[in-house]
MARGUMI-151436 format. One record per residue (C-alpha): y, z, x; residue in one letter. Coordinates in steps of 0.1 Angstrom, whole numbers, plus 5000, padded with zeros to 4 digits. Layout:
BEGIN
<v->Y w->Z u->X residuo->A>
...
END
This chain:
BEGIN
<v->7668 w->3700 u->3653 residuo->X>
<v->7663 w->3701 u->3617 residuo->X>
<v->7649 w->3664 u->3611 residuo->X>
<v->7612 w->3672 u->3614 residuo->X>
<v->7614 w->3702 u->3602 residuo->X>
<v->7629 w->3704 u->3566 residuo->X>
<v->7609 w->3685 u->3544 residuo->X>
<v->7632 w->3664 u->3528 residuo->X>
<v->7645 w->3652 u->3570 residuo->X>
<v->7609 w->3650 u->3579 residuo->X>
<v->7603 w->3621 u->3552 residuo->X>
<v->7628 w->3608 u->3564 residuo->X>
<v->7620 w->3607 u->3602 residuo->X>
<v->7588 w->3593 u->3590 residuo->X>
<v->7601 w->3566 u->3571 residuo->X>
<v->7624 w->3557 u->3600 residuo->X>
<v->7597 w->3555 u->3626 residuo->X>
<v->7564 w->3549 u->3607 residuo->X>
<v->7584 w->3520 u->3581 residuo->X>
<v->7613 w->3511 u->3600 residuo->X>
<v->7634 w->3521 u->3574 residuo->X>
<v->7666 w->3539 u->3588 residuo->X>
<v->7688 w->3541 u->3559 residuo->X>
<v->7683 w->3575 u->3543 residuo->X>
<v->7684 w->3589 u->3575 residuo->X>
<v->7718 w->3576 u->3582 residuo->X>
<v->7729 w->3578 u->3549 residuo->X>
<v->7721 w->3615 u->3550 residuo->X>
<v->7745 w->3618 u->3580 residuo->X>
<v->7773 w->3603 u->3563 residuo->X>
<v->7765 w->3629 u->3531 residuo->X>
<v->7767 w->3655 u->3560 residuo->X>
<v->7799 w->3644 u->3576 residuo->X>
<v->7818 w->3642 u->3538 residuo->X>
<v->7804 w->3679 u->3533 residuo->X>
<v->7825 w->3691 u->3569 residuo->X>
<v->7858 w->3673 u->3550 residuo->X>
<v->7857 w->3697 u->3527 residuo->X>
<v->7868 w->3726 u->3545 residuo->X>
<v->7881 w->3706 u->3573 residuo->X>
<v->7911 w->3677 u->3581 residuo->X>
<v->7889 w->3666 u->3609 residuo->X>
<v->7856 w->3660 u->3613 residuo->X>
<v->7840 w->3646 u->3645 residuo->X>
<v->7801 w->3627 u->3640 residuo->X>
<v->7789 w->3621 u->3672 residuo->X>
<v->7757 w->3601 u->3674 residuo->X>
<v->7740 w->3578 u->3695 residuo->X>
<v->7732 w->3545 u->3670 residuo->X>
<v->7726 w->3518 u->3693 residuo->X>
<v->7730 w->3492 u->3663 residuo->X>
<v->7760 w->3475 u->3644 residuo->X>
<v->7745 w->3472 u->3610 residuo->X>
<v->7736 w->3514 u->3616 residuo->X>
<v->7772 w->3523 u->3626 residuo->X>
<v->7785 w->3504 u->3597 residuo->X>
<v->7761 w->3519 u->3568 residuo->X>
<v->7766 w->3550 u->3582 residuo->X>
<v->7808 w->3542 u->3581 residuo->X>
<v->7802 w->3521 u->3544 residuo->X>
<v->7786 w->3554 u->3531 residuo->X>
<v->7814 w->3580 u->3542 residuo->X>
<v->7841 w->3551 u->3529 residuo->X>
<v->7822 w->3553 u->3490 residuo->X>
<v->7819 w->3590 u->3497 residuo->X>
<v->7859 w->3590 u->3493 residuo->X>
<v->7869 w->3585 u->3527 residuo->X>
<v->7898 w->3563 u->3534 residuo->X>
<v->7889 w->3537 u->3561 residuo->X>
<v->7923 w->3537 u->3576 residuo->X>
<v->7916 w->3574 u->3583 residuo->X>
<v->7887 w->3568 u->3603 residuo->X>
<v->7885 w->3567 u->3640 residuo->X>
<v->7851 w->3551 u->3658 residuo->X>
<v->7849 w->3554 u->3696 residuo->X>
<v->7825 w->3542 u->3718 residuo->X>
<v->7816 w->3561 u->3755 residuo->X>
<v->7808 w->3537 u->3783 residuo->X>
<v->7791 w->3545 u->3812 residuo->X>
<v->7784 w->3527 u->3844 residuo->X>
<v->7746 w->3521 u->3843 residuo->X>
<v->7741 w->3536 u->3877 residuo->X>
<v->7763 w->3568 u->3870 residuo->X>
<v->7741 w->3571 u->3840 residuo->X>
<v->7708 w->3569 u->3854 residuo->X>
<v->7715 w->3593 u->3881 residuo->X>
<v->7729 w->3619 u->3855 residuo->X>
<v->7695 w->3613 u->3837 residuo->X>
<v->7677 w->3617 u->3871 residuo->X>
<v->7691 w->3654 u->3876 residuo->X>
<v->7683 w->3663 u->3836 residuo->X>
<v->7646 w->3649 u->3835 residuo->X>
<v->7638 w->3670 u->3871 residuo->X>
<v->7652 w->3700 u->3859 residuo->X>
<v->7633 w->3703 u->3823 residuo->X>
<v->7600 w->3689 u->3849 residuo->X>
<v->7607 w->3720 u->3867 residuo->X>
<v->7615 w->3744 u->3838 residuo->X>
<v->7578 w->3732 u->3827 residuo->X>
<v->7557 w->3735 u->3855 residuo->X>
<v->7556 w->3699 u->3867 residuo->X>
<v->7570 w->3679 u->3895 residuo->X>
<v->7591 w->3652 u->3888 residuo->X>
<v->7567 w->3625 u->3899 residuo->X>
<v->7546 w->3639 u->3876 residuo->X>
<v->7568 w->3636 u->3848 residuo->X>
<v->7577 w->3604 u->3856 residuo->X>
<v->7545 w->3590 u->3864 residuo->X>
<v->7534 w->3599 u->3826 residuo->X>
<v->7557 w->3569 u->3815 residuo->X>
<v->7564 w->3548 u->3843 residuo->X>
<v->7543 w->3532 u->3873 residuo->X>
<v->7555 w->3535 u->3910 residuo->X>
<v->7534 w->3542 u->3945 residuo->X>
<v->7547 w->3574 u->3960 residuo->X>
<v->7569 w->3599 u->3954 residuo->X>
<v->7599 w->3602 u->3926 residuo->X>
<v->7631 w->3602 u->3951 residuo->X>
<v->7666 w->3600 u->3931 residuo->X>
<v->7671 w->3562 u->3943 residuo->X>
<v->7636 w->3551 u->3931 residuo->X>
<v->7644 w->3568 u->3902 residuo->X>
<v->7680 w->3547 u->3895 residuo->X>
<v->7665 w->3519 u->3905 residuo->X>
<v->7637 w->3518 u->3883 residuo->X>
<v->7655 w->3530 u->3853 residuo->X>
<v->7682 w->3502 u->3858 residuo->X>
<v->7653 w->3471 u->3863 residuo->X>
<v->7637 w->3487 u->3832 residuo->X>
<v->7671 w->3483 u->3811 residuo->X>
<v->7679 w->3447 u->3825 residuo->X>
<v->7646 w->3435 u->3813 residuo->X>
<v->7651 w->3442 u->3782 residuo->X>
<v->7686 w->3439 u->3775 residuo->X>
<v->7688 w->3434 u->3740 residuo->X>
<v->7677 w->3469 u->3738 residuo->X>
<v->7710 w->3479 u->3748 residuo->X>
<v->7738 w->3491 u->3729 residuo->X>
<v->7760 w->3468 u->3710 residuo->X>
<v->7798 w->3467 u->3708 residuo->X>
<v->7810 w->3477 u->3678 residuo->X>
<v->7843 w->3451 u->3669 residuo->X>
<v->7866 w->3479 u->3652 residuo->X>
<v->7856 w->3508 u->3683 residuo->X>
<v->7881 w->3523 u->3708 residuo->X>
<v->7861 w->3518 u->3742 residuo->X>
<v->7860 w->3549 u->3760 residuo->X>
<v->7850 w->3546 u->3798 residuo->X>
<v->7834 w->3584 u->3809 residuo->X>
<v->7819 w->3572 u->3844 residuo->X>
<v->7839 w->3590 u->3863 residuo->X>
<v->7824 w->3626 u->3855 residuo->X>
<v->7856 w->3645 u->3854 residuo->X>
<v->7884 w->3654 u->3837 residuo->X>
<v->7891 w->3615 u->3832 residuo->X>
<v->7864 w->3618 u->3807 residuo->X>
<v->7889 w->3643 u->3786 residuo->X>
<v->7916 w->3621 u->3798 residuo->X>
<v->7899 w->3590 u->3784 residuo->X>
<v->7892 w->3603 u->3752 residuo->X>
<v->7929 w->3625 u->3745 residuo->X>
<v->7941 w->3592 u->3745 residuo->X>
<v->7920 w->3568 u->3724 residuo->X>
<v->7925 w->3602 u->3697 residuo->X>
<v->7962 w->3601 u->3705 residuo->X>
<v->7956 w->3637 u->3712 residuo->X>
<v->7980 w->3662 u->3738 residuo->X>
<v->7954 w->3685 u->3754 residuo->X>
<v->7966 w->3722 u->3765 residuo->X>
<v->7972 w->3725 u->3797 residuo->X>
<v->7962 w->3762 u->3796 residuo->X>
<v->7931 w->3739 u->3793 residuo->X>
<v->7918 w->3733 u->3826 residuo->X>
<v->7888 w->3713 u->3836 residuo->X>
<v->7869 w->3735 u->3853 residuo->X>
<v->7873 w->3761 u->3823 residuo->X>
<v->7861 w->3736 u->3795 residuo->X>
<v->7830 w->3734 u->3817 residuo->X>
<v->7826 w->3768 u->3822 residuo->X>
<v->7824 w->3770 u->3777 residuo->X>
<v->7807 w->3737 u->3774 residuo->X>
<v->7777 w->3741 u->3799 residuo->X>
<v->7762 w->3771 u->3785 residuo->X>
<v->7768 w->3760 u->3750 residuo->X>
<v->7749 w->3727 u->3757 residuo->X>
<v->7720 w->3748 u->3775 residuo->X>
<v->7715 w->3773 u->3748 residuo->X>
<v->7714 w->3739 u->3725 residuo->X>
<v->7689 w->3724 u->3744 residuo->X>
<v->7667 w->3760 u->3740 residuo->X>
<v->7670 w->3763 u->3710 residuo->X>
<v->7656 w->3725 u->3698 residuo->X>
<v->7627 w->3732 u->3723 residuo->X>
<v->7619 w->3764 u->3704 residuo->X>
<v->7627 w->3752 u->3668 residuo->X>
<v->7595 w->3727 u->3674 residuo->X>
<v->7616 w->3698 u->3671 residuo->X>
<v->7606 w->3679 u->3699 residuo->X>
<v->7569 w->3688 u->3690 residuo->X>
<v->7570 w->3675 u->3654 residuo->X>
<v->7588 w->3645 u->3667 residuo->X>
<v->7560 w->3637 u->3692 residuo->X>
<v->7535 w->3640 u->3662 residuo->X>
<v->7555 w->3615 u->3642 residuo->X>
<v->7558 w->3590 u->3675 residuo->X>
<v->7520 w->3594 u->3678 residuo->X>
<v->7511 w->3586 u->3644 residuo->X>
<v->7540 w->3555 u->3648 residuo->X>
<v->7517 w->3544 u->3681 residuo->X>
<v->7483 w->3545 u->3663 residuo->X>
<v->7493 w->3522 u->3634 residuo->X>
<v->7503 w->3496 u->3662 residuo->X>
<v->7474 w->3503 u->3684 residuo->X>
<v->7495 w->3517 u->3712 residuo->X>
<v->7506 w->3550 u->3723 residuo->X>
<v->7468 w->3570 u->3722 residuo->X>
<v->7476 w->3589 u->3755 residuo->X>
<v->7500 w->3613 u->3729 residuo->X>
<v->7471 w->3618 u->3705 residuo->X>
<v->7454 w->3653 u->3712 residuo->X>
<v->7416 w->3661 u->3702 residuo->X>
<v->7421 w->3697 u->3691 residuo->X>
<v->7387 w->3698 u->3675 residuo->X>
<v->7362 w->3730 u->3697 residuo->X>
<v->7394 w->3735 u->3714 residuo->X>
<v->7405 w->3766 u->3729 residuo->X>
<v->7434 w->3774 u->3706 residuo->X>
<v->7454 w->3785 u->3738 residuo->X>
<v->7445 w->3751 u->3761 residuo->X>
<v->7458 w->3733 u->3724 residuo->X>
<v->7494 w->3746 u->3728 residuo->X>
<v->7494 w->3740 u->3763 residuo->X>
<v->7486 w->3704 u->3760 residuo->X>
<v->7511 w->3702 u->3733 residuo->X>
<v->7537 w->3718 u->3752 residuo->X>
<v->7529 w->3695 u->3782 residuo->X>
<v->7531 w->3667 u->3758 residuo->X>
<v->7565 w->3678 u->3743 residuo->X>
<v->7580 w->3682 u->3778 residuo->X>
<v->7572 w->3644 u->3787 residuo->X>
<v->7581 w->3631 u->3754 residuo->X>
<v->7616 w->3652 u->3759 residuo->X>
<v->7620 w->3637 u->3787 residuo->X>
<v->7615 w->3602 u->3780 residuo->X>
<v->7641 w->3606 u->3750 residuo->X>
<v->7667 w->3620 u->3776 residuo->X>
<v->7657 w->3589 u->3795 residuo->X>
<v->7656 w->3561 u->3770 residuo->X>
<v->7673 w->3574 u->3738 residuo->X>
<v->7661 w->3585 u->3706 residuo->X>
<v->7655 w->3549 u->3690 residuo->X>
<v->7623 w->3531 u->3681 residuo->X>
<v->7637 w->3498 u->3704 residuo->X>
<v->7643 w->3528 u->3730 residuo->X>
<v->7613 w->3541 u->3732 residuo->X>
<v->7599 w->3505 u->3735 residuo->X>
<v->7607 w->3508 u->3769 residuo->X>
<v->7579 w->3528 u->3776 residuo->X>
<v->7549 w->3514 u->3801 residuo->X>
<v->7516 w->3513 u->3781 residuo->X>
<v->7498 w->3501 u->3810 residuo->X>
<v->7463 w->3512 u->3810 residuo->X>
<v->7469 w->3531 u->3843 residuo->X>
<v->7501 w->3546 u->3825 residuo->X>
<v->7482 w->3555 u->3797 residuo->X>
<v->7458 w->3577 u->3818 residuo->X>
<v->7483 w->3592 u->3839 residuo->X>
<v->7498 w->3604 u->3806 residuo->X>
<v->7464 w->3615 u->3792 residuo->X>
<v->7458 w->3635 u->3821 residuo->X>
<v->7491 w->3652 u->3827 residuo->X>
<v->7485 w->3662 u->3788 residuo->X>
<v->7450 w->3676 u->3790 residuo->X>
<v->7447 w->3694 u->3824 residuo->X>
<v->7487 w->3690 u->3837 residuo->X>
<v->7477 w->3673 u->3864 residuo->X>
<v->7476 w->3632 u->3872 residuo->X>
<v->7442 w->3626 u->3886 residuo->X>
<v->7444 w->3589 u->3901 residuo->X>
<v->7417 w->3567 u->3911 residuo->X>
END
């Protein structure tokens, strides 16, 4: 929540997104994850690098940090594409909902179908979007521990216990590691929305689009604006870029992914400035 925010993290966003220079983004991480050691025999860094030459600066940094490589652990979650995209289906229609917009709304502000958003047009579209661009996907890494978490259950714990060589209590039930997890991982997703993460991460993706010509439709005129109508297109505009992370990941080849259509452009432009798509 903290990388557009702190001014030293916000460079560094900028640099990542505006230069295409990742390093001192994910060398910062590694800095991070050597701090944790300090007070603690394990430290977990979960995040989600969809590049080879990332994962290994990231691991390269922690190992001159004073890490021993044999102590380190890298595993990789799988997911079947379908399980995945209907997952994302249920998350991007309820923060559409928590915001005032339908999900074809939503969706229509980055993607270009006739009709309604139904949960099957929804997995189908995401899954032609990822197969035609494949090489946006996530690489293998050689030295990771595969980690399959398709089924959605407590095979996902299962899975993971044993790539860790861990013995989970069973005092530990499923159902109660949900019932501790879920509202942790609500309150998380608050509290980015209300830290302005997602806002100031927007204004960096605009600026990104404008120096390639692309991505306008995110650019708001706030000049003899009501004040009030400016936050509300930029909380509109938030909403749909939040999204489109959930959807596509937080990576510049990611977010590639996005239709810049004309028509998708003015779907956008409109669900920003009045929150409703206005079609010819």
């Amino acid at each position: 929540k903290h990388m557009c925010l702190v001014p030293e993290y916000k460079e560094m966003a900028e640099k990542m997104f505006l230069e295409g220079d990742w390093a001192p983004h994910f060398t910062e991480l590694a800095r991070l994850t050597l701090e944790g050691a300090k007070d603690n025999d394990k430290v977990v860094l979960s995040h989600a690098t969809d590049r080879n030459e990332i994962r290994d600066h990231v691991i390269k940094k922690i190992i001159e940090g004073g890490a021993s490589e044999d102590k380190i652990t890298i595993i990789q979650l799988t997911i079947d594409p379908k399980v995945k995209a209907r997952g994302l289906y249920h998350r991007t229609a309820r923060m559409a909902e928590q915001s005032g917009m339908t999900m074809t709304e939503c969706c229509k502000a980055f993607m270009e179908f006739e009709g309604e958003m139904t949960e099957e047009k929804y997995i189908n579209m995401t899954l032609e979007a990822e197969a035609a661009q494949p090489e946006d996907g996530f690489e293998v890494h050689p030295k990771a521990i595969l980690v399959d978490i398709s089924g959605r259950d407590v095979t996902h714990f299962d899975n993971v216990d044993k790539a860790l060589g861990l013995t989970r209590s069973t005092e530990l039930p499923y159902e109660s590691i949900c019932a501790k997890v879920k509202p942790i991982d609500e309150a998380r997703d608050k509290k980015v929305m209300e830290s302005g993460f997602i806002e100031a991460f927007t204004e960096i993706i605009a600026r990104a689009g404008s120096q390639n010509g692309q991505n306008s439709s995110l650019a708001i005129e706030e000049e003899g604006e009501d004040e009030k109508k400016v936050e509300e297109m930029k909380k509109r505009r938030s909403t749909l870029m939040k999204c489109e992370v959930s959807m596509r990941g937080l990576s510049s080849r990611a977010l590639s992914l996005r239709d810049t259509s004309e028509g998708v452009e003015a779907q956008r432009k409109s669900l920003i400035t009045t929150g409703k798509i206005f079609e010819e």
